[in-house]
SELUM-527443 format. One line per 5 residues: number of its first residue (from 1); their letters; for each residue x negated, y, z of C-alpha. Coordinates in nm, 2 decimals, decimal comma, always signed. Example, Ala and Ser with C-alpha at 12.3 -4.5 7.8 and 13.67 -1.06 7.14 Angstrom:
1> AS> -1,23:-0,45:+0,78; -1,37:-0,11:+0,71
REM end
This chain:
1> XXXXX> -6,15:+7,04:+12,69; -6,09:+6,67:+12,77; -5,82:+6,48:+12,58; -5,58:+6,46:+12,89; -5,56:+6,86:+12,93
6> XXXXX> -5,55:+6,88:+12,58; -5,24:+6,66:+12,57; -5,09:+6,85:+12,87; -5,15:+7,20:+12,72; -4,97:+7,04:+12,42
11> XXXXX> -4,70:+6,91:+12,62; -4,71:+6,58:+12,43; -4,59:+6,27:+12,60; -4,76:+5,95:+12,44; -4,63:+5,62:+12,43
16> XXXXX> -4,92:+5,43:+12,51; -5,31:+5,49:+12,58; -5,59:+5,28:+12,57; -5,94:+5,44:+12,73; -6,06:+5,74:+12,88
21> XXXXX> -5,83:+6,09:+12,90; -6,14:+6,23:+13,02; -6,33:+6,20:+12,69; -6,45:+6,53:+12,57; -6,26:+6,67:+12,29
26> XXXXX> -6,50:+6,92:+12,06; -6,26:+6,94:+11,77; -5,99:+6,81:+11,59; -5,93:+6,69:+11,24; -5,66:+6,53:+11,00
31> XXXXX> -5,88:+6,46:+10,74; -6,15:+6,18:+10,80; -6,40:+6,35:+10,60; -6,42:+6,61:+10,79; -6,48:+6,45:+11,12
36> XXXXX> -6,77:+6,59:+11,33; -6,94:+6,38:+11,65; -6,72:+6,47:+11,98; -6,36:+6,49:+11,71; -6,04:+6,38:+11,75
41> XXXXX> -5,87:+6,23:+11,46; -5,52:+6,28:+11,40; -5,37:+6,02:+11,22; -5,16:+6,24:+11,03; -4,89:+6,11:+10,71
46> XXXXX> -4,96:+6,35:+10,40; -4,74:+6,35:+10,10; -4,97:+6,14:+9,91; -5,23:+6,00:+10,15; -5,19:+5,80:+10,53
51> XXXXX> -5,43:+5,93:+10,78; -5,37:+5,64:+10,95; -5,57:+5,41:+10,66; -5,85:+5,60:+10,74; -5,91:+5,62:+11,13
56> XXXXX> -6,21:+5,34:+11,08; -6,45:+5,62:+10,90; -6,33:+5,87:+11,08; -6,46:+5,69:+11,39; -6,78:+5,58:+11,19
61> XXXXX> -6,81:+5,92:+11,13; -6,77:+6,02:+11,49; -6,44:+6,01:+11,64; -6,44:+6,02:+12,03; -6,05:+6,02:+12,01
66> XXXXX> -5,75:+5,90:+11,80; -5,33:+5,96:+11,78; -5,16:+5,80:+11,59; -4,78:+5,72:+11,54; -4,81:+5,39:+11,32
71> XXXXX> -5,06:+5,08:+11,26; -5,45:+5,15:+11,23; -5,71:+4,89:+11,16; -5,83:+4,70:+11,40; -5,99:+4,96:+11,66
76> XXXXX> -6,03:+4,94:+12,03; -6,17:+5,22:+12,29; -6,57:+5,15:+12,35; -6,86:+5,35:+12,38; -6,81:+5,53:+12,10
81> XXXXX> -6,44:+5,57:+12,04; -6,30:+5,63:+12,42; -5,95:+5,65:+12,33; -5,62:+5,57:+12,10; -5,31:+5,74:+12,20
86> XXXXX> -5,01:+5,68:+12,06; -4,72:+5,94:+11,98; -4,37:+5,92:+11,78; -4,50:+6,11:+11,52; -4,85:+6,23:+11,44
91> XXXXX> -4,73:+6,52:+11,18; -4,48:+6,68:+11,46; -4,73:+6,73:+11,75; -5,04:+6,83:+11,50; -4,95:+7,22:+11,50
96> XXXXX> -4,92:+7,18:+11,87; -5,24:+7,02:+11,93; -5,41:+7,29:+11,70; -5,27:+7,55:+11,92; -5,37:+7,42:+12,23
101> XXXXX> -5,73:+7,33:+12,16; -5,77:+7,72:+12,02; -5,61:+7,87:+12,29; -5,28:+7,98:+12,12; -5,44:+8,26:+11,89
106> XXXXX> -5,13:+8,43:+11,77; -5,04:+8,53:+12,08; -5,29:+8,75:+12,10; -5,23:+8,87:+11,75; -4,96:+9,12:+11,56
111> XXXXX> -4,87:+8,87:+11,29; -4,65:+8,94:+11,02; -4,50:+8,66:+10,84; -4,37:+8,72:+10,49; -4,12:+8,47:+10,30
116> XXXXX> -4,01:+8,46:+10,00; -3,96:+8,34:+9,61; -4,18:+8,62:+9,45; -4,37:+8,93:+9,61; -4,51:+8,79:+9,91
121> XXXXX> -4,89:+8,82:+9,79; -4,88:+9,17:+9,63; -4,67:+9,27:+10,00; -4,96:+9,12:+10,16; -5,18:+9,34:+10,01
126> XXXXX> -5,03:+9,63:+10,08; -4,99:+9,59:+10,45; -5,33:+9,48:+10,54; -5,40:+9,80:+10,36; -5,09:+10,01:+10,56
131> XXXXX> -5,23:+9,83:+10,86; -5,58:+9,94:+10,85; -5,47:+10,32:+10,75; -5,31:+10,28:+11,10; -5,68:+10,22:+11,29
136> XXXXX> -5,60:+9,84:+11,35; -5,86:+9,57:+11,26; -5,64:+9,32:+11,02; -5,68:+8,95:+10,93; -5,47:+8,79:+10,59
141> XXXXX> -5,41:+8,46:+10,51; -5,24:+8,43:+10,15; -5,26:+8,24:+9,82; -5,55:+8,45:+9,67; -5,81:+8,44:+10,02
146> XXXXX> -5,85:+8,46:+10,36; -5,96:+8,79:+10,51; -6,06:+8,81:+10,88; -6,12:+9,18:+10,99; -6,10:+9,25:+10,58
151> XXXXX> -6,47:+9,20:+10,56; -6,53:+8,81:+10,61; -6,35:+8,66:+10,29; -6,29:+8,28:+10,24; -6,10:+8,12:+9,95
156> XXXXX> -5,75:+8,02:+10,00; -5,69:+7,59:+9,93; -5,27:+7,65:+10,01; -5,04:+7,97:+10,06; -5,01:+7,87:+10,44
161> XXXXX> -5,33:+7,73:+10,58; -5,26:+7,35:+10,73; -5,20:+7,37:+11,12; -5,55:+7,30:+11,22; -5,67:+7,53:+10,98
166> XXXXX> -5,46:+7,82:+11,04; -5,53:+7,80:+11,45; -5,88:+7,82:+11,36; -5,87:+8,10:+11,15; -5,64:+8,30:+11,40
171> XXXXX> -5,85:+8,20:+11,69; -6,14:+8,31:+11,46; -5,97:+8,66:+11,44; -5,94:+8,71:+11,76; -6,28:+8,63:+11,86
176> XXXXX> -6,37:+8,90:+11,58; -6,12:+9,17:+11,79; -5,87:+9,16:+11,47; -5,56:+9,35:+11,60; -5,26:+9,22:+11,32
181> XXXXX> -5,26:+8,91:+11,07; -5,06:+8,92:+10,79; -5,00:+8,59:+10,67; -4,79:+8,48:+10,36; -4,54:+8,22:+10,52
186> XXXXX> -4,45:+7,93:+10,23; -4,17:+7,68:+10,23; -4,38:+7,38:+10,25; -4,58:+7,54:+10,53; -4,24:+7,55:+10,77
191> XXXXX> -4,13:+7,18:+10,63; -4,46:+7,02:+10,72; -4,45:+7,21:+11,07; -4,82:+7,46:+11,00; -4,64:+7,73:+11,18
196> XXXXX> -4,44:+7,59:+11,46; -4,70:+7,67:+11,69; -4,71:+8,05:+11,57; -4,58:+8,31:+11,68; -4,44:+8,58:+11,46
201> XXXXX> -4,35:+8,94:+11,57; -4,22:+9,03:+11,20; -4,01:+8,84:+10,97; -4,01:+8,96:+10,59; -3,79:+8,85:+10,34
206> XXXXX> -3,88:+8,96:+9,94; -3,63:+8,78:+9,79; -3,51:+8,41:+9,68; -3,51:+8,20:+9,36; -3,50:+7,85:+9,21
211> XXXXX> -3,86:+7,72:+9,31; -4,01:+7,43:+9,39; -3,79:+7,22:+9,33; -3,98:+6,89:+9,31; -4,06:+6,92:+9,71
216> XXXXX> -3,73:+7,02:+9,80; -3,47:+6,86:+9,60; -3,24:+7,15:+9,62; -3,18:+7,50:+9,62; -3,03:+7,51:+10,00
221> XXXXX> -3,33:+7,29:+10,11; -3,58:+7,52:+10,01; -3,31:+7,83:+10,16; -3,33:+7,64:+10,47; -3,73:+7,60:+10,50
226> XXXXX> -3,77:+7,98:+10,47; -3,52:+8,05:+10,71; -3,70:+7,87:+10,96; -3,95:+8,16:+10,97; -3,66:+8,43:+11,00
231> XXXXX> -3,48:+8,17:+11,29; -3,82:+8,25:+11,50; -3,68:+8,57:+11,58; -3,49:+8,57:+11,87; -3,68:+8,82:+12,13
236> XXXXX> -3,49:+9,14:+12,07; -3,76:+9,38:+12,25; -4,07:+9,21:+12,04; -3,92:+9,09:+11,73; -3,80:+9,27:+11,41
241> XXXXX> -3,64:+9,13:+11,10; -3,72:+9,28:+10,73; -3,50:+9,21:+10,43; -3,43:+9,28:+10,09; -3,09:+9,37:+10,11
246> XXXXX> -3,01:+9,35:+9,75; -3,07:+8,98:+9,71; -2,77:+8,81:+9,80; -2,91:+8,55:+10,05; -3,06:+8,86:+10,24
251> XXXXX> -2,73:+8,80:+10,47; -2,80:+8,44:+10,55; -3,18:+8,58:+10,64; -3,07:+8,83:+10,86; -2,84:+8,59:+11,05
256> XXXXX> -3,11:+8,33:+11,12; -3,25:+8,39:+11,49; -3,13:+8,60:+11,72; -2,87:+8,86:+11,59; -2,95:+9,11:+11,81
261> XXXXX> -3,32:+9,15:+11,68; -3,34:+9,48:+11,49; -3,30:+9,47:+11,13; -3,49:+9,67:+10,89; -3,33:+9,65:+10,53
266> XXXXX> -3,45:+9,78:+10,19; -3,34:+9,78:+9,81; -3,29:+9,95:+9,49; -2,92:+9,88:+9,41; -2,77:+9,92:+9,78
271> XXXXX> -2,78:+10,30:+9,87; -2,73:+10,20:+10,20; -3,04:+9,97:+10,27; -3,23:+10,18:+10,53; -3,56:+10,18:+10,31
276> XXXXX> -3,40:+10,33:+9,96; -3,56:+10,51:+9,64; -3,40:+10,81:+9,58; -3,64:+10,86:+9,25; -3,83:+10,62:+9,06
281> XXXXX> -4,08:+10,70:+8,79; -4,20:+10,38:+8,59; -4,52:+10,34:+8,31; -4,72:+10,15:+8,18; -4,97:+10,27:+8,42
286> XXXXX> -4,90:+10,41:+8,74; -4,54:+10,41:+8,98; -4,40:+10,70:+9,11; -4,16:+10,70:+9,41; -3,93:+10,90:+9,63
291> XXXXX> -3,82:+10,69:+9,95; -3,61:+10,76:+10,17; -3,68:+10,61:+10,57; -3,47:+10,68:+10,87; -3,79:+10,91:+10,96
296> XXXXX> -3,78:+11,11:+10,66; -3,87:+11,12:+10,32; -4,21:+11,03:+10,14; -4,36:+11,02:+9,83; -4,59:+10,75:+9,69
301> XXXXX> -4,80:+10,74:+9,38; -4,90:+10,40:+9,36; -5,15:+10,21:+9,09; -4,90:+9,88:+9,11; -4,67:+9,85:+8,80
306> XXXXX> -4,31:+9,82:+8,75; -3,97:+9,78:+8,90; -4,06:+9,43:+9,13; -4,36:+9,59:+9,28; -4,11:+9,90:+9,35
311> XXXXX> -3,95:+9,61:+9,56; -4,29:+9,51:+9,71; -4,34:+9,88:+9,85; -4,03:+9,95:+10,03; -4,11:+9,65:+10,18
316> XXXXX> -4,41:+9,75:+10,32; -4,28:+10,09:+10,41; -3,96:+9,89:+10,57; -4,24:+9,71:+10,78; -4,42:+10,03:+10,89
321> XXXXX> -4,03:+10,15:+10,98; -4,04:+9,83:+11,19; -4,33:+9,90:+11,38; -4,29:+10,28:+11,45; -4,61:+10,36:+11,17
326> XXXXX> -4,66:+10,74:+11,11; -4,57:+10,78:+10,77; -4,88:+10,95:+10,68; -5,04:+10,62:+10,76; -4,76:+10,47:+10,58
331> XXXXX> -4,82:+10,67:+10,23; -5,18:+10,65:+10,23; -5,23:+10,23:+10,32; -5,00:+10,22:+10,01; -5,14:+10,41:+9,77
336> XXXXX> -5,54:+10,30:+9,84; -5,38:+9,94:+9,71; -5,45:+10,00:+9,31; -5,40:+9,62:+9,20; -5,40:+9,26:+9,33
341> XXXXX> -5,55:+9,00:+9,17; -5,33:+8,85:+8,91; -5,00:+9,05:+9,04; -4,92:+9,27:+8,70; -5,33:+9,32:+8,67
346> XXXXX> -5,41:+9,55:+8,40; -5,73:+9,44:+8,19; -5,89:+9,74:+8,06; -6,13:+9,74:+7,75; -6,04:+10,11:+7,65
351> XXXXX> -5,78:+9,90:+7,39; -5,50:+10,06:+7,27; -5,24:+9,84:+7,41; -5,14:+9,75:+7,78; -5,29:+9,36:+7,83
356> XXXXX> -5,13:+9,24:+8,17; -5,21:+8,91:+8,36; -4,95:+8,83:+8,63; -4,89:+8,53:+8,79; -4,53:+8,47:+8,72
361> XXXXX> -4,47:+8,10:+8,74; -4,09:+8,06:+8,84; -3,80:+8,18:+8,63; -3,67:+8,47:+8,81; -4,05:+8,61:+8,83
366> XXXXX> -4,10:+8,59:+8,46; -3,80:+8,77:+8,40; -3,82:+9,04:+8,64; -4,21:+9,05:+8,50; -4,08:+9,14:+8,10
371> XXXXX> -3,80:+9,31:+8,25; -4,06:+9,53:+8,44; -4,29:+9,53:+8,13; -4,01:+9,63:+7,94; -3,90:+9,90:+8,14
376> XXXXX> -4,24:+10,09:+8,09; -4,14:+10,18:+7,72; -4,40:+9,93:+7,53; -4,35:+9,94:+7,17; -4,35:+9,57:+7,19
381> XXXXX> -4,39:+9,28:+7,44; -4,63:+8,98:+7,33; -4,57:+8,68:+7,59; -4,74:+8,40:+7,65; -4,62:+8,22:+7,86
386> XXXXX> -4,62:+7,81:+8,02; -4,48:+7,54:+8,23; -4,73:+7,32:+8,47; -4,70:+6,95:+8,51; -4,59:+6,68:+8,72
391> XXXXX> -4,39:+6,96:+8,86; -4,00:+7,08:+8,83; -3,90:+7,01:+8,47; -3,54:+7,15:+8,47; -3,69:+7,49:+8,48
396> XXXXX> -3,92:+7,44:+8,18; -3,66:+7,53:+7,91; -3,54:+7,81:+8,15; -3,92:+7,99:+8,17; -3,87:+7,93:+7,79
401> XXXXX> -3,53:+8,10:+7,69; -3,59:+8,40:+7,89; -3,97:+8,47:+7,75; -3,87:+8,46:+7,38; -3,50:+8,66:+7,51
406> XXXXX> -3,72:+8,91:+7,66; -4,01:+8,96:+7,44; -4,04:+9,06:+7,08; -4,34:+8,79:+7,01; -4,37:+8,49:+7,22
411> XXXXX> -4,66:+8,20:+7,26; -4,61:+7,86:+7,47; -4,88:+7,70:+7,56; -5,04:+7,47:+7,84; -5,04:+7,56:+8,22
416> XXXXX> -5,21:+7,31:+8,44; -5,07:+7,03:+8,22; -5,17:+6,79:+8,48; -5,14:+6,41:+8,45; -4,84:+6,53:+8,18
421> XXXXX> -4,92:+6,53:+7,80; -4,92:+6,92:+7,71; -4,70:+6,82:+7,39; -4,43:+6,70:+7,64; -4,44:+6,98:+7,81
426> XXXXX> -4,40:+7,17:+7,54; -4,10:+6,99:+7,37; -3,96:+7,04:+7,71; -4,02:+7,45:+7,64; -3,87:+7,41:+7,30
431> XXXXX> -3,57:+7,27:+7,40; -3,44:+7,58:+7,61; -3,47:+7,77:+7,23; -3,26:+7,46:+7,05; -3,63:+7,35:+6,91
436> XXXXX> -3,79:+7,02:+6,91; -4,15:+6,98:+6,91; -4,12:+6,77:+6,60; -3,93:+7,02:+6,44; -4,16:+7,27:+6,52
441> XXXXX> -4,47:+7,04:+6,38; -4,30:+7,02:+6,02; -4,21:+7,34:+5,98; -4,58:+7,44:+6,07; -4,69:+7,17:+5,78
446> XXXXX> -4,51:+7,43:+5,53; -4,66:+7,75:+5,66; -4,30:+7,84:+5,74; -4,21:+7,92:+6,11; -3,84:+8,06:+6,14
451> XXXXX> -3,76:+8,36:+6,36; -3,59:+8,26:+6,69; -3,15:+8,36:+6,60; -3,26:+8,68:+6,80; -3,55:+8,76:+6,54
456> XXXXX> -3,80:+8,72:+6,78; -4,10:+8,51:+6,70; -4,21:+8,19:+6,83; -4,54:+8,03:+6,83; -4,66:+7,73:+7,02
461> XXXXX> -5,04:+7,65:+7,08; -5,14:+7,38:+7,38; -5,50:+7,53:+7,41; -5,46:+7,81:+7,65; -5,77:+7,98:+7,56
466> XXXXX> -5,63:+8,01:+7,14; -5,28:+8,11:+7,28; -5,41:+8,41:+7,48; -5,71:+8,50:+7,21; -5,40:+8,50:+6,97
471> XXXXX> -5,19:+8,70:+7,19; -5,47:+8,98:+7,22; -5,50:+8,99:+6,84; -5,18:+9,04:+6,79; -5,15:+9,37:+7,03
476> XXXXX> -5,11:+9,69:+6,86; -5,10:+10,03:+6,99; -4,83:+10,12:+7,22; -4,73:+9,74:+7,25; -4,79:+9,55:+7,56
481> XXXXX> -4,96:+9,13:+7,59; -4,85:+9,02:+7,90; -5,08:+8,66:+8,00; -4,81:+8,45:+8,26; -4,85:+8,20:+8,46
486> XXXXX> -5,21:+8,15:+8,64; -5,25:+8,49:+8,74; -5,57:+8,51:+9,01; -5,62:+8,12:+8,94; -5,96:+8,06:+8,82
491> XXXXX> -5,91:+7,70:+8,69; -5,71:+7,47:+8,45; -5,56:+7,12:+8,67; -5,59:+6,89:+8,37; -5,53:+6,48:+8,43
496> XXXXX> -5,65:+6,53:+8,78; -5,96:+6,73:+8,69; -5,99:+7,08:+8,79; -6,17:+7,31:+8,51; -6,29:+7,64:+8,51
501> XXXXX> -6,07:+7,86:+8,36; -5,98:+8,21:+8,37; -5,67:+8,44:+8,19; -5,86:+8,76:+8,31; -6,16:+8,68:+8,12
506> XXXXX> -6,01:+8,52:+7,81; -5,83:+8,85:+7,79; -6,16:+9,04:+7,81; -6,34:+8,84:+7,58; -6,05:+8,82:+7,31
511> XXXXX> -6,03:+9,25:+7,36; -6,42:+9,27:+7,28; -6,42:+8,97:+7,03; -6,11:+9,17:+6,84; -6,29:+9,51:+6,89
516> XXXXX> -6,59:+9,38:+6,71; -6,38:+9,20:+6,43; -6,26:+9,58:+6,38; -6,56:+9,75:+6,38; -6,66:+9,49:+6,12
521> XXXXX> -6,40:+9,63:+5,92; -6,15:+9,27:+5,95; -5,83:+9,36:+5,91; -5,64:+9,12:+6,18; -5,29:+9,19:+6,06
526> XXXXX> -5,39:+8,87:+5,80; -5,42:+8,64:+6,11; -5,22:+8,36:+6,03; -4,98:+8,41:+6,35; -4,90:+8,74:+6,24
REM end
């Protein structure tokens, strides 16, 4: 494809060129480092780095081509670079660029976008699953990996791939005859413009919560950027709208778009949502349902625990309402789905206690994790529970009153601390309990740490690895140790160094570690944190 038909198939209108439209375009790129010979360069502004300071090794690199919407060093068109074009803005025509040069993928494609606060990985799962009960080859693109044709699996960088990225790995689909993509669909995805070039034949919506915060500045602003997804649906023949009627923005959702676009609701509180459980059997270890559908009833045993992944099903079955899936299909895609990765993930040493990772890292997910947890009848809930850095403070003290409310022991500790001091994070935690850090500190000097007014316990440790180990020794038949915050993450972001770091196999190493300590006849209970 030559640069001029590309900028024709992108209907972008430059302001100025200098050199050849005719050059052969082979590829594009944002990031210089990625430049190939036969590229063009985008010149795109990212929330902490300028594209446009780096157009000189992206053309030592190879560059044929380069659009940019703002000053570059000083470049002309010759031999090797045969053209600068210059637009209004680089970041608004990059999705539209991408789409063009891969042949507009998704509209090729059954894709699924699914929005949300909470839920959108774990409803991911389950319809890729749903969809390949049906016979259909099915791509996902969400915060744990990529999937293409659930065989080829690639690790997942952001929630929404960037714009480039995300063509390519559609147009990669459908070179691989993938029938549906389901894609989790973030907030900064549809601010920074990755999906206005794709199109969506199914809007989700799981529910919405404070999140966030320090890209969006407010609670409507980050409404707003997920409406954007639902405001795609406006072809009442091809498009259908999902919703969790029992949230109370579901209204503003459904309204977004084209109102006459069918409407598939579900919930738990609102008898009348189309997708409703008529019985609902929660434990520690499996779900039990009975859902009603406007095609009938149907039961589901499913592997995923507690009431928000009850939310996370009817989802799923309100999508296969959607698109006319039998309910056999339906049933079975749901139940094959026995965990996700860091989503209420049971870790399973043949120990006598229920030791859950989740990934809960927003208020409202940590509470509807305990209040899940709690539902199941443990005899006690053991948290542990942090707050990353450099990210929204105010709801630090939040996370931290609602842990030690909701569970009978709770630990804070560090969570990708960042280029923060843990201990200020922490103080941060301590203050939604009326605690200081230094407070805390001196009463730890005199072996004395006071029950929390509710009588719940408190401890704070800001090495992740001593606050789960502790958590694990603490467990005790019947009780549950629920690990939040990093869920399927594998690493720990501290200063700006990522290190490897794992809750699932802390957990499984403080279960054997403990077990051993037993068998050696070490009597835990005289653990200091108990």
């Amino acid at each position: 494809m030559t640069l001029g038909e590309l900028l024709d198939e992108a209907r972008v209108t430059p302001i100025s060129i200098e050199g050849d439209l005719d050059a052969d375009i082979t590829g594009i790129q944002h990031d210089s480092r990625q430049v190939s010979p036969g590229d063009l360069f985008v010149c795109v502004k990212g929330l902490s780095l300028d594209g446009h300071d780096f157009a000189t090794q992206a053309v030592e690199r190879g560059a044929v081509a380069i659009i940019a919407s703002g000053e570059i060093a000083a470049l002309s068109a010759s031999e090797g670079l045969k053209a600068i074009v210059l637009v209004d803005d680089t970041n608004a025509i990059l999705s539209a660029l991408a789409g063009a040069f891969y042949g507009h993928p998704s509209q090729s494609l059954a894709v699924v976008g699914i929005t949300g606060t909470n839920g959108k990985t774990t409803t991911s799962y389950l319809l890729r699953s749903m969809y390949e009960a049906m016979g259909l080859q099915t791509g996902l693109l969400g915060t744990i990996n990529y999937f293409i044709n659930n065989r080829k699996k690639l690790d997942a960088p952001n929630t929404t791939p960037d714009a480039v990225y995300l063509q390519k790995l559609m147009a990669t689909m459908v070179h691989s005859r993938t029938d549906a993509c389901i894609m989790e669909v973030s907030s900064h995805a549809m601010v920074l413009e990755r999906c206005k070039e794709i199109d969506f034949d199914i809007a989700v919506f799981t529910n919405l919560t404070r999140d966030h915060m320090d890209f969006h500045k407010t609670e409507d602003e980050y409404k707003a950027a997920k409406g954007k997804l639902f405001a795609k649906m406006v072809d009442p023949e091809r498009h259908r709208k999902v919703a969790n009627i029992d949230d109370p923005n579901a209204a503003y959702f459904i309204n977004q778009g084209n109102p006459d676009v069918p409407v598939v609701t579900f919930g738990i509180e609102s008898v009348d949502a189309d997708i409703f459980p008529l019985e609902v059997q929660l434990s520690l270890f499996e779900t039990e349902l009975l859902v009603r559908t406007p095609k009938g009833n149907i039961e589901i045993s499913s592997g995923l625990l507690g009431r928000h992944n009850v939310y996370n099903i009817l989802a799923a079955v309100a999508v296969g309402v959607a698109v006319e899936a039998p309910l056999e299909d339906i049933v079975r895609g749901i139940e094959e789905v026995d965990s996700v990765p860091g989503r209420c993930e049971l870790i399973d040493e043949e120990q006598a206690f229920a030791v859950i990772v989740d990934y809960a890292h927003s208020p409202d997910a940590l509470s509807r994790l305990l209040d899940t947890v709690r539902e199941c009848g443990p005899r006690r809930v053991i948290t542990v529970v942090g707050c990353g850095g450099d990210r929204d403070r105010g709801k630090r003290p939040i996370m931290a009153k609602i842990a030690t409310d909701k569970s009978d022991v709770c630990i804070f500790t560090s969570d990708n601390p960042r280029t923060e001091e843990p201990l200020d994070i922490l103080d941060d935690m301590l203050a939604g309990v009326g605690w200081s850090m230094e407070e805390y500190v001196k009463w730890g000097h005199d072996d004395y740490y006071p029950p929390l007014p509710n009588g719940h316990r408190l401890f704070v440790y800001d090495i992740r690895s001593i606050a789960v180990r502790a958590a694990v020794a603490m467990g005790e038949e019947g009780d549950a140790v629920v690990i939040a915050g990093k869920g399927h993450e594998t690493y720990q972001i501290i200063g700006k160094a990522k290190e490897y770091f794992d809750d699932r196999e802390e957990c499984r190493d403080a279960l054997q570690h403990v077990d051993a300590l037993h068998a050696a006849g070490v009597d835990t209970s005289e653990f200091p944190w108990r």
